[in-house]
C-alpha positions in Angstrom: 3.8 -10.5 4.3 5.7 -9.0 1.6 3.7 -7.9 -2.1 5.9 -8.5 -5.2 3.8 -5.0 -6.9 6.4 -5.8 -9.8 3.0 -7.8 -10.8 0.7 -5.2 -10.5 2.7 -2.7 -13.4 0.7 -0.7 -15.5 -2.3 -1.3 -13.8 -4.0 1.4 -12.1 -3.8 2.0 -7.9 -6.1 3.9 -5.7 -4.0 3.9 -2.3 -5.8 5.2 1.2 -2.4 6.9 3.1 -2.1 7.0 6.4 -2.1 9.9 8.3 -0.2 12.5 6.1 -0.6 16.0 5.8 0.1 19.1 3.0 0.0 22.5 2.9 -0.6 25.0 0.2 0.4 28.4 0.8 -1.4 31.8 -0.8 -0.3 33.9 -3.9 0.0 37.0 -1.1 2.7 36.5 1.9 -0.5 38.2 3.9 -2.8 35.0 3.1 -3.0 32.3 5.4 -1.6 28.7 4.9 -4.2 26.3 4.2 -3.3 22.7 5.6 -5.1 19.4 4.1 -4.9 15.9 5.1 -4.0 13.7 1.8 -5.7 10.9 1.7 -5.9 9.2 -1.6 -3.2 9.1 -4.3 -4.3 7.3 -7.6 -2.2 6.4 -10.7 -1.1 4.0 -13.0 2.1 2.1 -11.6 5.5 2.5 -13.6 8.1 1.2 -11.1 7.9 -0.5 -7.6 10.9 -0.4 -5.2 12.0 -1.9 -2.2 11.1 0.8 -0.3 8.2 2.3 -2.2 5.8 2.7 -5.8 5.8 5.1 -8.0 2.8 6.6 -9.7 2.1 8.4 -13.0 -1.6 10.1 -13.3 -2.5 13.1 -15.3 -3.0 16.5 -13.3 -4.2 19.7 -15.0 -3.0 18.0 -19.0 0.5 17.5 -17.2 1.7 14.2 -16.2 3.4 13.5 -13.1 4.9 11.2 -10.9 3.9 10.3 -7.2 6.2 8.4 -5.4 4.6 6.5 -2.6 6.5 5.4 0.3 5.5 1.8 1.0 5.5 2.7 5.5 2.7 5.5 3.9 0.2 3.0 2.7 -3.0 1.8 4.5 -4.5 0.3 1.9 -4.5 -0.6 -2.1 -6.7 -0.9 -4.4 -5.8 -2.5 -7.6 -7.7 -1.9 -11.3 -6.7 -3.5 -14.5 -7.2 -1.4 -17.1 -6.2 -3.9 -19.8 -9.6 -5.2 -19.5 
């Protein structure tokens, strides 16, 4: 079954990823990488595309824009904040 998320724009999204992994590395080249499952991303959605949704949220009073591949979701939750 196929979403049309062109619906669901400008409302917020909490999406559980599946298994997807990061790493952030260490201000010294002698400290160690630290790896991190990501498991949420959250944001208001701007644009959905056939392949994927992108997301604007606010992170340290800069925005900035997720894109979500749609084969990386598990599950979405869906908030309207017009209410």
């Amino acid at each position: 079954m196929k979403i049309d998320w062109s619906k669901y724009i400008g409302q917020m999204l909490n999406i559980t990823m599946n298994e997807n992994y990061g790493v952030v590395f260490g201000k010294k080249e002698s400290d160690q990488p630290q790896f991190y499952e990501i498991v949420f991303k959250t944001g208001k959605l701007t644009e959905a595309f056939e392949d994927g949704l992108l997301l604007e949220a606010v992170r340290d009073e800069h925005v900035v824009k997720i894109y979500v591949p749609l084969v990386s979701i598990k599950c979405v939750e869906i908030f309207d904040i017009n209410e």
